[in-house]
C-alpha positions in Angstrom: 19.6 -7.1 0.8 21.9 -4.2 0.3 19.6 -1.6 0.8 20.1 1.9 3.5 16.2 2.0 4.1 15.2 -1.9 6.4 13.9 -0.6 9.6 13.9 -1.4 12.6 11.2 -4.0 13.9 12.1 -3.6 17.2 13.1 0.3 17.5 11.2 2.7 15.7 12.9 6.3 15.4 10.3 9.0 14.7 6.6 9.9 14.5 4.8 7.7 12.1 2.8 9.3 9.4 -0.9 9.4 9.9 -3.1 6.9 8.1 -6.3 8.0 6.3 -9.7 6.4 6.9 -12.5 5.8 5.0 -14.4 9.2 3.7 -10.6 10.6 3.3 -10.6 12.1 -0.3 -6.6 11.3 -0.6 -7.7 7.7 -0.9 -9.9 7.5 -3.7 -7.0 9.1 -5.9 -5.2 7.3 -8.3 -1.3 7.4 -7.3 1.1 8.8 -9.3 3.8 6.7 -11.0 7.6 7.5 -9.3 9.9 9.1 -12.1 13.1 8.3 -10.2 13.9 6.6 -7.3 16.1 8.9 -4.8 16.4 10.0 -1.2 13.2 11.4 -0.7 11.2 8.1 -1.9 13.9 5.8 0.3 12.9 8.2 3.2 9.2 7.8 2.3 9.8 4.2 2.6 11.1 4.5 5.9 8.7 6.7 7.3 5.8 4.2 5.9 7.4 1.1 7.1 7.8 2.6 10.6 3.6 3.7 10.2 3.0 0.1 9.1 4.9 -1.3 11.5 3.6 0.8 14.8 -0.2 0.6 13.2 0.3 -3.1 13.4 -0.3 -3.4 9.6 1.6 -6.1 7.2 1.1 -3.2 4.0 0.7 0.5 3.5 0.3 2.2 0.1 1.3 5.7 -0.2 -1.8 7.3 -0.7 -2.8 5.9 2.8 -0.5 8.6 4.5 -1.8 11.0 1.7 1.5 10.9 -1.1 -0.1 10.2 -4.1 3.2 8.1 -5.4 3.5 4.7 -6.6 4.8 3.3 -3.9 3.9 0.5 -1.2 5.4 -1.6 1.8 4.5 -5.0 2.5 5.6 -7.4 5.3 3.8 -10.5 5.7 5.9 -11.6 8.9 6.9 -8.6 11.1 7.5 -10.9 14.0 10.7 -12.6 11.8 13.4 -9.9 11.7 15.2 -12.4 9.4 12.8 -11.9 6.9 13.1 -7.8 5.5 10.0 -6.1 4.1 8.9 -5.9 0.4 8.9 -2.6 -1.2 7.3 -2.1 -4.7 7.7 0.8 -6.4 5.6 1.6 -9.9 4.4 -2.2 -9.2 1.9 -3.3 -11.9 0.1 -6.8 -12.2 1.7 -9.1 -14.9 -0.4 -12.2 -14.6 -2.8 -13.7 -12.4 -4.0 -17.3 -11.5 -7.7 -18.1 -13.0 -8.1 -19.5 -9.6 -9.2 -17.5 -7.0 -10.3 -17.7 -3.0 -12.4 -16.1 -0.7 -10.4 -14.5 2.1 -10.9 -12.1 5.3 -8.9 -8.8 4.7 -9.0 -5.9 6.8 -7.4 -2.4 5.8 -5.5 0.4 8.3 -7.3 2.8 6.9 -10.7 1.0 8.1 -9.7 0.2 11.5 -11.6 -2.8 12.5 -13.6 -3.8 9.8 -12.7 -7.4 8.5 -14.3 -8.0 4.9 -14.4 -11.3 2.7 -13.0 -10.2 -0.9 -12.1 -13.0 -3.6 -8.9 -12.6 -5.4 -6.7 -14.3 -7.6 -4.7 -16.6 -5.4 -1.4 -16.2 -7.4 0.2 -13.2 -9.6 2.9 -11.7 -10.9 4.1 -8.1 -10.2 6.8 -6.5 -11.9 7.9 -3.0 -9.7 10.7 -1.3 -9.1 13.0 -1.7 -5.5 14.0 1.0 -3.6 17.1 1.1 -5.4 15.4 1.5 -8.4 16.1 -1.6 -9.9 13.5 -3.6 -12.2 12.4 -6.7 -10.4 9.6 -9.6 -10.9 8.0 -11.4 -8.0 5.9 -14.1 -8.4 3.6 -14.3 -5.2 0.5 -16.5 -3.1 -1.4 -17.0 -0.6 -1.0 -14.0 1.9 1.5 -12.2 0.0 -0.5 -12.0 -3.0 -3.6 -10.7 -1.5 -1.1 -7.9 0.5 -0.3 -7.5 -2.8 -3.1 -6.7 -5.1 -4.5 -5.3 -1.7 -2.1 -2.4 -1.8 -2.3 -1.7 -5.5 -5.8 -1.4 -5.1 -5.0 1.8 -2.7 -2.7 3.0 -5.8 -5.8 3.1 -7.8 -8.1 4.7 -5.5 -9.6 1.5 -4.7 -10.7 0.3 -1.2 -11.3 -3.5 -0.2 -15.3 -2.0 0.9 -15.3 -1.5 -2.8 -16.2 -5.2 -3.2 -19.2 -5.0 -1.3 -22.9 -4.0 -2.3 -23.4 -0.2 -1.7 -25.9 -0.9 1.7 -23.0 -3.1 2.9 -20.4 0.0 2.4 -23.2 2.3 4.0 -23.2 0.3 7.4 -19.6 0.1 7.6 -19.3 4.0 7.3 -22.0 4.7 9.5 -20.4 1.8 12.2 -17.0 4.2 11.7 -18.8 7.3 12.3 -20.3 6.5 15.3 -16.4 5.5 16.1 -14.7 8.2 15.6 
């Protein structure tokens, strides 16, 4: 990969970005798409990754660390140096698998709080790289749940969205009592 912006694993420079929870207005905001990939977004990208990466996380959306862009990290194996993290820019859904599964999925921005949400187990996403160059990815298992995990956050949508409204209730009032 030929890119300026792969962190780190091991050495994080900086401050991360703070992470939104649940009952932060920033997250129920639908993201705005990027117009042109440049510095600032590559340094967004870095600044995210390093968040992810010191929250313990395998994906952050943008709107998570409250920019309202189009723009999320993923990496599904942040042990494995060899393997460099995803970043989707603009990414948009192509095609999904009629097949889906039922899998536990928790969220950095509900610290915590573990939640069974059915998904399709295989899509296709068509985004932009931090270079700004079109790409296609088709992706399962774990990666595609990351996936349509963190577009979900682009839309304002959170995984306690899936639940019935007393279920989302208790999980507030459990983080509440948290914080």
């Amino acid at each position: 990969m030929d890119s300026e912006i792969i962190v780190n694993k091991e050495k994080l420079e900086n401050s991360p970005l703070e992470i939104n929870y649940l009952g932060d207005r920033s997250l129920r905001q639908s993201a705005k798409r990027v117009s042109k990939v440049d510095n600032d977004i590559r340094q967004l990208v870095r600044k995210m990754l390093q968040t992810m990466y010191t929250a313990d996380g395998i994906g952050l959306a943008a709107p998570q660390v409250t920019v309202q862009k189009q723009v999320i990290v993923i990496d599904c194996e942040p042990d494995n140096s060899a393997t460099p993290p995803l970043v989707l820019i603009n990414p948009t859904i192509k095609d999904y698998s009629n097949d889906t599964c039922l899998f536990q999925e928790g969220c950095l921005s509900i610290p915590g709080v573990y939640l069974d949400v059915k998904r399709p187990s295989t899509i296709e996403v068509a985004y932009k790289d931090e270079n700004g160059r079109p790409q296609t990815l088709q992706a399962q298992e774990l990666l595609s749940r990351a996936i349509q995990h963190e577009i979900d956050h682009l839309e304002g949508k959170l995984m306690v969205d899936y639940l019935s409204t007393l279920k989302r209730d208790r999980i507030r009032n459990k983080l509440n009592k948290r914080i």
